[in-house]
C-alpha positions as CSV (number, residue, x, y, z in Angstrom):
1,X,-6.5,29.4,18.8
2,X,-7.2,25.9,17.1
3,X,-5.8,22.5,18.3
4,X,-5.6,19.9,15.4
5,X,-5.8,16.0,16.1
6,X,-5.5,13.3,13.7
7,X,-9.9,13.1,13.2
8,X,-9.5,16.3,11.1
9,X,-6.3,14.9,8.8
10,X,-7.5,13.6,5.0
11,X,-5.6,12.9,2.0
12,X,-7.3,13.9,-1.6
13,X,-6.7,12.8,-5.0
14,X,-7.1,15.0,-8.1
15,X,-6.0,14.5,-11.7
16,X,-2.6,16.0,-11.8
17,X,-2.9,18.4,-14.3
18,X,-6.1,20.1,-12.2
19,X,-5.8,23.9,-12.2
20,X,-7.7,23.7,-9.2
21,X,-5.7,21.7,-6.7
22,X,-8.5,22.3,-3.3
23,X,-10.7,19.8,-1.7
24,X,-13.9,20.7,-3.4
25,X,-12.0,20.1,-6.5
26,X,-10.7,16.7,-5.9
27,X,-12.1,13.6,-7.6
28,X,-11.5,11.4,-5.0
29,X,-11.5,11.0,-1.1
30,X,-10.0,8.8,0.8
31,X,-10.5,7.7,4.1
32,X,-7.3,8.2,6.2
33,X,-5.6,6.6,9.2
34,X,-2.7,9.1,9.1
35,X,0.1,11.0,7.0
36,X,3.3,12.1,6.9
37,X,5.3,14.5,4.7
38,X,9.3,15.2,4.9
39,X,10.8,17.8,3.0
40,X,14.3,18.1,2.6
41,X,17.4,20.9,1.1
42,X,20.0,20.0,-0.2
43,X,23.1,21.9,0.7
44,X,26.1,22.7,-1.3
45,X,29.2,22.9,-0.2
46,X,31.4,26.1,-1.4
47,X,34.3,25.6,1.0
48,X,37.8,26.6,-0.8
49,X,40.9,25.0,0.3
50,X,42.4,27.9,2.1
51,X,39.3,28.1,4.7
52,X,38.9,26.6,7.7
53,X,35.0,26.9,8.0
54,X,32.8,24.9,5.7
55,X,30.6,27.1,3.7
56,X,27.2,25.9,2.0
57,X,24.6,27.2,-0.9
58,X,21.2,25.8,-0.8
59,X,20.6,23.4,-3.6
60,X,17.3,21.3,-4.8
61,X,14.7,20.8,-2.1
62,X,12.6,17.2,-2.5
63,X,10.2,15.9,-0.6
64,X,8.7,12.3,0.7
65,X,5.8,11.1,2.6
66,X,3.6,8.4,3.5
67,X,0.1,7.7,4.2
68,X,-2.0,4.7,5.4
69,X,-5.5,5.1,4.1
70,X,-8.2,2.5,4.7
71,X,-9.3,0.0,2.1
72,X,-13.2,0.4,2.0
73,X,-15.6,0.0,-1.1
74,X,-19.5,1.0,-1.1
75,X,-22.2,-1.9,-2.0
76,X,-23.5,-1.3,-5.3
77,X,-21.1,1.7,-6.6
78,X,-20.6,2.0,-9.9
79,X,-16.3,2.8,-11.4
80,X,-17.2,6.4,-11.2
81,X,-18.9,6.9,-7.6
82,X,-17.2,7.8,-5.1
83,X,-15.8,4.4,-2.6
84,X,-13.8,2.8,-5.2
85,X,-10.7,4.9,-5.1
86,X,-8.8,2.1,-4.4
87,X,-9.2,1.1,-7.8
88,X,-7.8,4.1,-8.9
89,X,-4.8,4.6,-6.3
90,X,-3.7,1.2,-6.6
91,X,-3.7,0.9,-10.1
92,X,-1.0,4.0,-9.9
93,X,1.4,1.5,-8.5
94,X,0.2,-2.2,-8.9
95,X,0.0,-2.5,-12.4
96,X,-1.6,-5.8,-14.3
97,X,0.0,-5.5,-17.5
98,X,3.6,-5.0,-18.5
99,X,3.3,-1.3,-19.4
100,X,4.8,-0.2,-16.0
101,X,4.4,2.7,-14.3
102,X,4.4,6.0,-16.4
103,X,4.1,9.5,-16.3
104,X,0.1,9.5,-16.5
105,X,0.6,7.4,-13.2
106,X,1.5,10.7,-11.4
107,X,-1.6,12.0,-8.9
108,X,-2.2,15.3,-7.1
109,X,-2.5,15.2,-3.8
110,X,-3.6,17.4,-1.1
111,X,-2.9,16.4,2.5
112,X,-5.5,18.5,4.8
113,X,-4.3,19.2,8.5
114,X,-7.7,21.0,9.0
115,X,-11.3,20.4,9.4
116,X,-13.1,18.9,6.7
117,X,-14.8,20.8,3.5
118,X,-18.2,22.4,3.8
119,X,-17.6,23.5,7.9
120,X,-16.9,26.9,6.9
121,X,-12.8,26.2,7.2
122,X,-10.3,27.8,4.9
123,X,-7.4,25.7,2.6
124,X,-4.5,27.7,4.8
125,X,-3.1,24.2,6.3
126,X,-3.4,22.5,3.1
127,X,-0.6,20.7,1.4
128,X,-1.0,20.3,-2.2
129,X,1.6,18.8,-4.9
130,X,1.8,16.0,-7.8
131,X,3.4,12.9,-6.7
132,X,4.3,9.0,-7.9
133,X,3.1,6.8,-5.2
134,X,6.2,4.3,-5.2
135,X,5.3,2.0,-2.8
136,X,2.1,0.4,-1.8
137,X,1.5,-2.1,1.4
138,X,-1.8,-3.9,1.8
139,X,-1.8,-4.8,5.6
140,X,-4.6,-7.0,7.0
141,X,-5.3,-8.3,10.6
142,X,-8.1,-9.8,12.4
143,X,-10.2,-7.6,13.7
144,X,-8.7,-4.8,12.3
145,X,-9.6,-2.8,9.5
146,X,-7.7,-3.3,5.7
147,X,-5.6,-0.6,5.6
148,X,-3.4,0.3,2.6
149,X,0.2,2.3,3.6
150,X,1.8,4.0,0.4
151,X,4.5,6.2,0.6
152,X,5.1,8.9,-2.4
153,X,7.6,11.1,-3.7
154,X,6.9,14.5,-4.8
155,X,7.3,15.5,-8.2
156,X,7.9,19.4,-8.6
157,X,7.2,22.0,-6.8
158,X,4.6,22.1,-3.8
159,X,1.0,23.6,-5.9
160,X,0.0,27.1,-4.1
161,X,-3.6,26.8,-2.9
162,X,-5.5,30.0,-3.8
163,X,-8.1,31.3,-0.6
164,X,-11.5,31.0,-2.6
């Protein structure tokens, strides 16, 4: 039986439209303080007037979450090396032109409960789904780490991660 703390939690980031939506296909890791993910049904009410007992139908499901990932960057990286994913998640959200926010802002994501790639672990406790990140909070204290906190909402259906 396997316990699960926090150490073994990561978030990854892959281009949305990814047919592969696992860890070892992800374009970008982040390093992670923690995460949280809320899924919700909506229930419809079929009650008729001449019952005394409220009735209900499942309706759509949706789904929020949040993460708080620390802001890092390697010396000496290049745009496309890994430790600049800040760049990219940021610019999701934070925009510096008037465009706004658009549908090729929407990232895959795949929240790990796990241990981490390459220790011989399967995907069976990974979350995977496209999402808009719709808030971002840059939080900053002495002594502390930077530490960014988004929160997300997911768009569609959760992905199904395929045992490789």
């Amino acid at each position: 039986m396997a316990f699960y703390t926090g150490r073994t939690g990561a978030l990854y980031l892959f281009d949305d439209g990814t047919a592969d939506p696992t860890p070892a296909a992800a374009n970008k890791v982040l390093k992670l303080r923690d995460w949280s993910i809320e899924t919700s049904l909506e229930l419809l009410e079929t009650t008729t007037v001449d019952t005394a007992v409220k009735a209900y139908t499942p309706g759509a499901v949706s789904a929020t979450g949040s993460a708080t990932v620390l802001y890092y960057r390697r010396e000496g990286t290049t745009s496309t090396e890994p430790g600049t994913q800040f760049d990219a998640l940021l610019s999701k959200i934070m925009k510096t032109t008037t465009a706004g926010v658009g549908t090729a802002d929407r990232v895959g994501m795949t929240l790990r409960v796990g241990n981490t790639p390459g220790s011989g672990s399967d995907i069976k406790d990974d979350i995977a789904f496209n999402a808009y990140i719709t808030n971002a909070s840059m939080q900053v204290s002495t002594g502390e780490l930077t530490s960014v906190a988004i929160q997300f909402t997911v768009d569609g259906p959760f992905r199904e991660l395929v045992q490789a």
